[in-house]
C-alpha positions as CSV (number, residue, x, y, z in Angstrom):
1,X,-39.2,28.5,-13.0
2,X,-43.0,27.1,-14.4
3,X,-43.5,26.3,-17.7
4,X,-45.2,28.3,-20.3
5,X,-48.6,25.5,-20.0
6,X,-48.4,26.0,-16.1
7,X,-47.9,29.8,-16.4
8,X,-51.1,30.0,-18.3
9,X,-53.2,27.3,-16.2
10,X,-52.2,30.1,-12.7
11,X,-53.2,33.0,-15.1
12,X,-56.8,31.1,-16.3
13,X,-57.2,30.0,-12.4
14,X,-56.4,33.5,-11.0
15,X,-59.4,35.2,-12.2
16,X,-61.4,32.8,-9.6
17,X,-59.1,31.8,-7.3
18,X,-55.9,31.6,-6.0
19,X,-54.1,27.7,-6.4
20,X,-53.8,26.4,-3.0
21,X,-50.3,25.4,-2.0
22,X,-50.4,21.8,-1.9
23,X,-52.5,22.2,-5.7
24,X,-49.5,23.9,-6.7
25,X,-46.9,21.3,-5.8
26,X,-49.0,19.0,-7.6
27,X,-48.4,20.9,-10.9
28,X,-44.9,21.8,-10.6
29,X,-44.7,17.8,-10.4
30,X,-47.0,16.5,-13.5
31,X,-46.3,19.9,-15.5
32,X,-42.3,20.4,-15.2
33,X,-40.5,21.2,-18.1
34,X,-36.6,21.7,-18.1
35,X,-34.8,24.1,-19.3
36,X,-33.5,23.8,-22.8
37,X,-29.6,23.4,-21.5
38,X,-29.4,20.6,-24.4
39,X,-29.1,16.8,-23.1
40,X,-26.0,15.4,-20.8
41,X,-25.6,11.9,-22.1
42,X,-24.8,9.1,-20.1
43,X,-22.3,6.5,-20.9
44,X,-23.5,4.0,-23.6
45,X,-24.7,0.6,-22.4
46,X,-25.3,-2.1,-24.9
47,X,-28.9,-2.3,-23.7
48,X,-29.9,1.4,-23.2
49,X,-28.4,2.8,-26.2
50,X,-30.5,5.6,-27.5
51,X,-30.7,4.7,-31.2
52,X,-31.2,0.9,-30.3
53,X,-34.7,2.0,-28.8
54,X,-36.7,4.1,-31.0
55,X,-39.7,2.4,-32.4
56,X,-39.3,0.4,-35.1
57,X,-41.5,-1.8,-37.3
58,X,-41.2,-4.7,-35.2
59,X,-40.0,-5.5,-31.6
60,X,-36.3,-4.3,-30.3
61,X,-34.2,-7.0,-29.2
62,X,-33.1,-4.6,-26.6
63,X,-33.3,-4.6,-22.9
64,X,-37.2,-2.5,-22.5
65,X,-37.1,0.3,-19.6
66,X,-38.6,-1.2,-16.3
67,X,-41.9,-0.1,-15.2
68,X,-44.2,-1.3,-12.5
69,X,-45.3,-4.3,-14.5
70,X,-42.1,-5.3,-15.8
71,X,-40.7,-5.0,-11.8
72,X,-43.9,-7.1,-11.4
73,X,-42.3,-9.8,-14.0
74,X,-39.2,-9.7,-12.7
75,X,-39.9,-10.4,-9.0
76,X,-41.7,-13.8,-11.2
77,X,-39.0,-14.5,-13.1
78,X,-36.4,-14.4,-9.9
79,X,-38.2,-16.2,-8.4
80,X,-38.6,-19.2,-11.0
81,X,-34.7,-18.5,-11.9
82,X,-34.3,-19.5,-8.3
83,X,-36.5,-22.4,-8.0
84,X,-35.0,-23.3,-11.9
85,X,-31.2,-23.2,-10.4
86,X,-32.1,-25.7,-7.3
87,X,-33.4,-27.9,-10.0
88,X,-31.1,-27.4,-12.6
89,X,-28.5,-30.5,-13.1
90,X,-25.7,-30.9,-15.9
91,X,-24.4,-34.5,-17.4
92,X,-21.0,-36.3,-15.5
93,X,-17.8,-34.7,-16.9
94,X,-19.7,-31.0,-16.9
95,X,-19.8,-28.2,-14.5
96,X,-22.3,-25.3,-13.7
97,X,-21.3,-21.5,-13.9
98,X,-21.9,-21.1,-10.7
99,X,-19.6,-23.8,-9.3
100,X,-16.3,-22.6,-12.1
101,X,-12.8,-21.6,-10.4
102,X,-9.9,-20.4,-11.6
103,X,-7.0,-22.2,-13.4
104,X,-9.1,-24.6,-14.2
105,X,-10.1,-26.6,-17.8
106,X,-14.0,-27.3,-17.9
107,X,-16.7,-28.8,-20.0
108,X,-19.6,-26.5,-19.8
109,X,-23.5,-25.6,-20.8
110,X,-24.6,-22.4,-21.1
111,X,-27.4,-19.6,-22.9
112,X,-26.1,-16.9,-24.9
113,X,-26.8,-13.4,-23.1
114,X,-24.8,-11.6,-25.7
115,X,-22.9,-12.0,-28.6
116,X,-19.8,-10.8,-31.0
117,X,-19.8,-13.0,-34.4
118,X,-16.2,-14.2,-35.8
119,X,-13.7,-11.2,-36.8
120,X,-9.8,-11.6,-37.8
121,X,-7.6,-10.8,-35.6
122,X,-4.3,-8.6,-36.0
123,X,-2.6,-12.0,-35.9
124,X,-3.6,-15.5,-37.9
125,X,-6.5,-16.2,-35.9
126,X,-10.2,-15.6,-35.9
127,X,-11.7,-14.7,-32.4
128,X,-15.5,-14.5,-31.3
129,X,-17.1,-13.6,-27.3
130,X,-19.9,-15.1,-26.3
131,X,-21.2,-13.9,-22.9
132,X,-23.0,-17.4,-21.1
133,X,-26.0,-17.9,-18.4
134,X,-27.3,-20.7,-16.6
135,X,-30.3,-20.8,-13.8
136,X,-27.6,-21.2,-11.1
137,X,-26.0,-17.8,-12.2
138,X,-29.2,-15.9,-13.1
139,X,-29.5,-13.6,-10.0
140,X,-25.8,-12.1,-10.7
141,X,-27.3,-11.2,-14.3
142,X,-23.2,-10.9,-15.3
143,X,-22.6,-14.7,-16.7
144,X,-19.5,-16.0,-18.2
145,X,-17.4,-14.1,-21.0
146,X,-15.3,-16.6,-23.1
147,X,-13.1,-15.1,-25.4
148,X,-12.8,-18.0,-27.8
149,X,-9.7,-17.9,-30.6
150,X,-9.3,-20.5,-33.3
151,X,-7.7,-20.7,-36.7
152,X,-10.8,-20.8,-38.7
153,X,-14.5,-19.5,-38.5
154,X,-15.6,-23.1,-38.0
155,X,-14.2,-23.8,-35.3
156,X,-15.9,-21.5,-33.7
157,X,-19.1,-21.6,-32.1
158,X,-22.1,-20.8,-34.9
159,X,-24.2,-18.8,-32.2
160,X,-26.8,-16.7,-34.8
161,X,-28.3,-14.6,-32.0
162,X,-29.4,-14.2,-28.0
163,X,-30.7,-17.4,-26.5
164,X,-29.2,-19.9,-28.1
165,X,-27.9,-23.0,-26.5
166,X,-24.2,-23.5,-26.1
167,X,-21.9,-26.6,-24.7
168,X,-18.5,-25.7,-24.4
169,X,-15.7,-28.1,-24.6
170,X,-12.1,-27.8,-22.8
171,X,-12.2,-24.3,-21.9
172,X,-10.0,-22.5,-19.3
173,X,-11.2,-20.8,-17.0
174,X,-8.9,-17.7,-15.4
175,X,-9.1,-14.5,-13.1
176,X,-9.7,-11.7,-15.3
177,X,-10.3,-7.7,-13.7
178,X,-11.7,-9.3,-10.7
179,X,-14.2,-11.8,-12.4
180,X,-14.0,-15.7,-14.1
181,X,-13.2,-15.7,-17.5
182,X,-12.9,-18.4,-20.1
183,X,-10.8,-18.9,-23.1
184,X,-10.1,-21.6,-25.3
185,X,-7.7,-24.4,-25.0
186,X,-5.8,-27.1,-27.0
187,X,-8.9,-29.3,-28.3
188,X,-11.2,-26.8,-27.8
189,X,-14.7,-27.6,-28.9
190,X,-18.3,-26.5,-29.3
191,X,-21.8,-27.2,-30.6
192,X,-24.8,-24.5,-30.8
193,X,-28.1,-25.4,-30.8
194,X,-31.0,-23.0,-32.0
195,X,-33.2,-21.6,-29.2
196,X,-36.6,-22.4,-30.3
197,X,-38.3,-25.0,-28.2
198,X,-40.3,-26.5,-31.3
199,X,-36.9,-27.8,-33.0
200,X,-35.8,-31.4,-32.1
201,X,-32.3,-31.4,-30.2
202,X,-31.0,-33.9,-32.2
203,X,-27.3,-34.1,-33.7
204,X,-28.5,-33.1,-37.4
205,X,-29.8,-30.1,-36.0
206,X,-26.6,-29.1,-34.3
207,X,-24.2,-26.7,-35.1
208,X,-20.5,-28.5,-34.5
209,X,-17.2,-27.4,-34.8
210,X,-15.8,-31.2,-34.9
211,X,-16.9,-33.9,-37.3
212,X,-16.5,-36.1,-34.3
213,X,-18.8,-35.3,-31.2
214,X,-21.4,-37.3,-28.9
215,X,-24.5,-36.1,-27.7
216,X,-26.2,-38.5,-24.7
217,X,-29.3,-38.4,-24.0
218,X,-28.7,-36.4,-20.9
219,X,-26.9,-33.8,-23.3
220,X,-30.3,-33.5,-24.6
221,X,-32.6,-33.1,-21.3
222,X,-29.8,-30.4,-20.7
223,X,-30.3,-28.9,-23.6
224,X,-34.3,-29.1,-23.2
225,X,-34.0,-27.9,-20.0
226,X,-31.9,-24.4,-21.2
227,X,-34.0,-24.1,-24.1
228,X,-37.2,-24.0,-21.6
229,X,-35.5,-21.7,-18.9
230,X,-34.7,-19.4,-21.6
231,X,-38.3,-19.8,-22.9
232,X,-39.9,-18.6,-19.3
233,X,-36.4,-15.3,-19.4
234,X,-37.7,-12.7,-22.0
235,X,-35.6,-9.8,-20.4
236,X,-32.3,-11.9,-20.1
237,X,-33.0,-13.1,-23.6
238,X,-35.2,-11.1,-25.4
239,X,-36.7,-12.0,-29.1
240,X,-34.1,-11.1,-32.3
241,X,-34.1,-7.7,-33.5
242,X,-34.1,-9.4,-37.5
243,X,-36.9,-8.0,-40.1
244,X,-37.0,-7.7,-43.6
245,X,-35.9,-5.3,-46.1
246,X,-39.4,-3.8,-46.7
247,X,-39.9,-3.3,-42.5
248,X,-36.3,-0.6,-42.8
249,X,-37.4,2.4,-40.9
250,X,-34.6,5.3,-41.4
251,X,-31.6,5.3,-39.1
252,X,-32.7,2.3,-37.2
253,X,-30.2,-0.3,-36.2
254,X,-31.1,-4.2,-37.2
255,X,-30.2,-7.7,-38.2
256,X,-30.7,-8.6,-41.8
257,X,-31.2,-12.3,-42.9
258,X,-30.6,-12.5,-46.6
259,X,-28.9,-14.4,-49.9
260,X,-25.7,-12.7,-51.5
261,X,-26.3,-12.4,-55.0
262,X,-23.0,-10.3,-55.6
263,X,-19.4,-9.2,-54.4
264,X,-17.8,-5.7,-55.1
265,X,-15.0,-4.4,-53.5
266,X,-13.8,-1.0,-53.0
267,X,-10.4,-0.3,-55.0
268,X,-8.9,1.6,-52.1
269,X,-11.1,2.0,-49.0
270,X,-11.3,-1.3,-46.6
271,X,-14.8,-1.6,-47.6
272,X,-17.2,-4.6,-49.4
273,X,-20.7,-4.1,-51.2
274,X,-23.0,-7.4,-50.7
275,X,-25.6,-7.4,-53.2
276,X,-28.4,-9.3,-51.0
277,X,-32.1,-10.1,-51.5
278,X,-34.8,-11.3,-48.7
279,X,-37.7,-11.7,-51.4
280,X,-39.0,-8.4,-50.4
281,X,-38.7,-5.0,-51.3
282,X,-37.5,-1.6,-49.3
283,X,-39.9,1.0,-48.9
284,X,-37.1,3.6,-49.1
285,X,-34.8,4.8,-51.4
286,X,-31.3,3.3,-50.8
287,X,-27.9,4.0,-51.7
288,X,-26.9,1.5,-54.4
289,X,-23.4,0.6,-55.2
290,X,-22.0,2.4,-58.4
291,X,-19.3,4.4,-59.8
292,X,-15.6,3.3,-60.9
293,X,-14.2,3.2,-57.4
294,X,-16.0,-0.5,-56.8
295,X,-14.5,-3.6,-58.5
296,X,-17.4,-6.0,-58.9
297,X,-15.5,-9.3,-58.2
298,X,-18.7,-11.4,-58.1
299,X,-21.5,-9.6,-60.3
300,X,-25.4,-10.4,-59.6
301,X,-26.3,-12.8,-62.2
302,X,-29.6,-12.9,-64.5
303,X,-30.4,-9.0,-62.9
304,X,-30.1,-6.9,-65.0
305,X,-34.2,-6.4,-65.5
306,X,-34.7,-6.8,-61.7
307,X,-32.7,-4.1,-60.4
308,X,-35.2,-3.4,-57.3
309,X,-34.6,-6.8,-56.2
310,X,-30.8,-6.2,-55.1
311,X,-29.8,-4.3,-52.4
312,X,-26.5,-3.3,-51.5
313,X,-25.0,-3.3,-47.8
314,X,-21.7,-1.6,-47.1
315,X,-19.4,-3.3,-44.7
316,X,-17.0,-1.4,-43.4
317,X,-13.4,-2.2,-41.2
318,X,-12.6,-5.6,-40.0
319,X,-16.5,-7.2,-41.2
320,X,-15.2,-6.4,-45.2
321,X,-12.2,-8.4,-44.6
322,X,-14.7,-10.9,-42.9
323,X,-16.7,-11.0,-46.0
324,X,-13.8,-11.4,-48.1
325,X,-13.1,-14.7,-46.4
326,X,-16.4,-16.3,-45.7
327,X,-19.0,-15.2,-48.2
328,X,-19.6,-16.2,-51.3
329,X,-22.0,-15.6,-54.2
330,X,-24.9,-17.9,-53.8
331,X,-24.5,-18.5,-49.9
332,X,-27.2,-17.1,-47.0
333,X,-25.6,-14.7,-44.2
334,X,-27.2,-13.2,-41.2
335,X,-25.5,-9.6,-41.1
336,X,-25.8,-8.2,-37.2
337,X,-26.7,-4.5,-36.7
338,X,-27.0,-3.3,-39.7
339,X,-27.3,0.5,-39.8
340,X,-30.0,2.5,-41.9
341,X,-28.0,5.3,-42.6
342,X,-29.8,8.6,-43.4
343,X,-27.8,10.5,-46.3
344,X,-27.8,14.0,-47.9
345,X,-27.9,13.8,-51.9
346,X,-24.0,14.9,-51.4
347,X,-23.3,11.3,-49.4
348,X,-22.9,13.0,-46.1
349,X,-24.3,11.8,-42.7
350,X,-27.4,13.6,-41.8
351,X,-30.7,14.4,-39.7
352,X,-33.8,12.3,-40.5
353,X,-35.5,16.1,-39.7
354,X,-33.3,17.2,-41.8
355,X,-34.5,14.8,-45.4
356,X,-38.1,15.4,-46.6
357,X,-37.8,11.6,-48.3
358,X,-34.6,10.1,-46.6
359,X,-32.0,8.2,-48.9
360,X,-30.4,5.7,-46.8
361,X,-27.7,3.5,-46.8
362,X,-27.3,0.3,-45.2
363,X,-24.3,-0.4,-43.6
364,X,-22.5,-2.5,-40.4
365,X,-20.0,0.5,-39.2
366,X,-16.6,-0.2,-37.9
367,X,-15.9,-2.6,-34.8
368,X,-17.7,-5.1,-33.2
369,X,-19.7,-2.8,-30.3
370,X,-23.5,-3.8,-30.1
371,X,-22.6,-7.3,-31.8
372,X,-21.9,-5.9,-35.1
373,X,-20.5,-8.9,-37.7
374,X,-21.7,-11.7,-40.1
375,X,-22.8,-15.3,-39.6
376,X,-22.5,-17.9,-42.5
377,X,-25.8,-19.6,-42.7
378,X,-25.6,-23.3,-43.4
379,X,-27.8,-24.4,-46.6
380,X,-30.0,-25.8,-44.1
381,X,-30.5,-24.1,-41.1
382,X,-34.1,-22.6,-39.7
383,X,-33.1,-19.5,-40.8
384,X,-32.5,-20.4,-44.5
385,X,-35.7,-22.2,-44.5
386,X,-37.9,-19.5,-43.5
387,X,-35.9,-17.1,-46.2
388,X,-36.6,-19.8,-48.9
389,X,-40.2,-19.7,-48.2
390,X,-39.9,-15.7,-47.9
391,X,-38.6,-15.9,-51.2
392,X,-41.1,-18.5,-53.0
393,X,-38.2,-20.7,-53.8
């Protein structure tokens, strides 16, 4: 069946003359339209998701669709991973991805591919996953999943976001559904290092879990050497998905880098309000946390003239119970795919077609799909830094 534009473009031609054949194959190839049967959606991949890759005001984190260039690219960047992966050497006492087998307890180095941040458990413990890569790995694009469990958040491996460098100590590695998988052992240990080439690998920039750690200078031409790899692999590890509050677009999923100023929780609903600030403002009207079903445990201090500057974020599920352990009035989080919610004036989900000037609500929704969670920012990590000098501080 043509479409209404090529139905029109035979009708215009027809009056001269008739559309030859091959003319008309042509058409039906640049000019199809379906049928409106409604759209069959595929399974959701953490990359692909549909939300994840609308337009936004800056750059998705996400995986980009291929085209001809990006195929280009690739056939490049497979072609350094392999030439990387021949080169690529690890200190005595460590062992690459690709040479792990089962049942047995490694030291390792690895990239972050993906992520989950620290949530509680049903037990005692606090559990994170961190998906790893190396160059002699890079051509299976799968990595190594290490599902890490420890009694507290810190000792736990502070990875902030994709591409961040990670050594692994004393990890187990087991058959899991046909693949290697790692967990953590008796003296389990880790350090993180930010991804950006430009900061020093040096042990005061390190994110430990132990007081008590070494880092040789081999450790650091390792870690060099990731941190340039992973320089040279934009589509393994793209660029953070983090903006400010005044780049919020409506019902657009990002990470949010900000200061608590306040605590509230909800009297009966496993829900927390942070009151947070980046130094900017929103552009959009958002839902503010009010009303007598809120107990403000930790009220915004000295704001009381400067309402604009505070905005609330809703975390809901397992991330409130999170925020009820970790964060604290005064301290810097990153909060992971945080959702601009588009709200009808009742408080019910809606349409951004549907809103003629959208009142949103920012919230991280239940579970930890698409890296949802908080990280606890240390005084003086990069991060804060650039959110001190956001803020004029």
């Amino acid at each position: 069946m043509l479409s209404p534009f090529l139905s029109k473009l035979q009708c215009k031609n027809s009056r001269d003359r008739q559309v030859p054949p091959e003319v008309q194959a042509n058409l039906n190839i640049f000019f199809y339209f379906p049928p409106f049967e409604g759209v069959k959606r595929s399974p959701v991949h953490l990359s692909l998701d549909p939300k994840r890759l609308k337009t936004s005001a800056v750059p998705s984190h996400q995986v980009p669709l291929p085209d001809r260039a990006d195929n280009t690219f690739s056939d490049r960047s497979r072609n350094r991973s392999s030439r990387a992966g021949a080169d690529y050497t690890v200190p005595p006492g460590y062992t690459t991805l690709a040479n792990l087998q089962a049942d047995t307890t490694v030291n390792v180095y690895g990239v972050v591919k993906l992520f989950k941040p620290a949530w509680k458990c049903r037990g005692t413990d606090m559990c994170s996953v961190l998906m790893l890569m190396d160059p002699t790995v890079a051509e299976s694009s799968t990595g190594l999943e290490c599902v890490l469990f420890q009694p507290s958040v810190s000792r736990l491996p502070a990875a902030h976001k994709i591409g961040d460098i990670v050594r692994l100590h004393r990890i187990k590695i087991s058959q899991y559904q046909g693949r290697l998988q790692a967990k953590s052992t008796r003296g389990f240990a880790a350090i993180v290092f930010d991804r950006e080439t430009e900061l020093p690998v040096t042990a005061e920039m390190a994110r430990v879990s132990s007081s008590t750690f070494t880092l040789t200078q081999s450790d650091k031409e390792t870690v060099e050497s990731l941190k340039n790899w992973c320089d040279v692999q934009p589509v393994l590890f793209p660029p953070g998905n983090s903006i400010t509050l005044s780049q919020i677009n409506p019902d657009s999923y990002f990470d949010l880098t900000c200061q608590v100023l306040g605590i509230a929780l909800h009297r009966t609903l496993d829900c927390v309000v942070l009151y947070v600030t980046d130094g900017t403002q929103p552009v959009h009207d958002l839902r503010k946390c009010t009303g007598d079903e809120y107990n403000v445990v930790e009220p915004p201090c000295n704001r009381s003239s400067h309402d604009d500057d505070v905005t609330s974020v809703f975390l809901y599920g397992s991330h409130s119970e999170v925020a009820r352990l970790l964060v604290r009035k005064g301290g810097y989080v990153i909060l992971h795919n945080v959702h601009s919610q588009v709200l009808k004036p009742g408080g019910s989900a809606s349409s951004v077609l549907d809103v003629v000037k959208p009142y949103l609500e920012l919230c991280v929704h239940r579970g930890t799909a698409f890296g949802r969670g908080i990280s606890v920012l240390s005084a003086d990590s990069p991060e804060v830094n650039q959110l001190k000098r956001q803020q004029n501080l």
